[in-house]
N, C-alpha and C positions, 0 to 999 in steps of 0.2 A: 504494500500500500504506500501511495508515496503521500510526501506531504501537504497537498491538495488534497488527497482523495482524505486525509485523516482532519483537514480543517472543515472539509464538507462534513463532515460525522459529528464532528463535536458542534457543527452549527445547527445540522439537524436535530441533535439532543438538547439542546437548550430552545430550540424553538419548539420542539416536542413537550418540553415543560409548561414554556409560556401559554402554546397553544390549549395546554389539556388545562388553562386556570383563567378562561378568559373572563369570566362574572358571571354571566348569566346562562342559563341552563341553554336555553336552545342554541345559544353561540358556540356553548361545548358541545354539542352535538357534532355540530356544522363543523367546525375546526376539527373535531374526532373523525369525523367519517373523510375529510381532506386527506389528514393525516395518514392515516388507516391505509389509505387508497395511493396515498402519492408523494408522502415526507421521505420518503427512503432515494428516491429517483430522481427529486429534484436537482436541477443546476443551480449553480452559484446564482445567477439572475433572477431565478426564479425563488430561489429561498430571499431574494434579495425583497422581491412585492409579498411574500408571504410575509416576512418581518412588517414589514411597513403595515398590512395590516393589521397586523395582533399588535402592535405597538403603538401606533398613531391614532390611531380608528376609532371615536369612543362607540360600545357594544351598541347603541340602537342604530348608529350612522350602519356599522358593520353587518346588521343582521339584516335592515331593510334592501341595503345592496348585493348580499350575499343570498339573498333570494329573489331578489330582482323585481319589489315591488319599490326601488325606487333606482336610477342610473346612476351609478357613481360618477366624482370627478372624473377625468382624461389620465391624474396623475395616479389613480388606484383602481380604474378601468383595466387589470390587466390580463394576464392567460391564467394567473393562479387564481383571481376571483371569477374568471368563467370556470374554471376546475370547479370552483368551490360550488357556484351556480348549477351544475349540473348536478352537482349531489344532493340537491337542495329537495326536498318532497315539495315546494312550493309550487313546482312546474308542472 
C-alpha cells in the first residue's frame, strides 16, 4: 500500500466517524447507507465534496438537498450528493 493509498484510508475512517454522528436520525441514515455503499471506493475528490458536506452543511440544508426536495448550491451540487440522492427513499 503506498502512501496515498494509506492517506485515502485514514481519511475514509475519520469521515466514516463524522458521517455515522451527523445529529439527526434521518441524516444518519442517509450518510449510512452512502457510506455503506461507497466510502471504501471513493477518490480523493470525491471524499473531498463528501467532507464539505458533513462539515459545512447545517442537517436541514443537508437533508432537504440530499433528497432532493430542494436544489443545492452549484458549490455542493456535486457527484457525491447525486450518490447520496439516489439512495434517498425520497425518489
Amino acid at each position: 500500500m503506498t502512501d496515498h493509498d494509506n492517506e485515502l484510508e485514514l481519511r475514509r475512517k475519520k469521515l466514516q466517524f463524522r458521517g455515522a454522528h451527523r445529529g439527526t436520525k434521518e441524516n444518519d441514515i442517509l450518510v449510512g447507507r452512502f457510506m455503506d455503499a461507497h466510502l471504501a471506493t471513493l477518490n480523493a475528490r470525491q471524499l473531498d465534496e463528501f467532507e464539505a458536506l458533513i462539515v459545512d452543511i447545517p442537517d436541514a440544508d443537508f437533508f432537504k438537498w440530499a433528497t432532493g426536495k430542494e436544489k443545492a448550491p452549484a458549490a455542493y451540487d456535486t457527484e457525491v450528493l447525486a450518490m447520496i440522492n439516489e439512495l434517498s427513499n425520497a425518489r
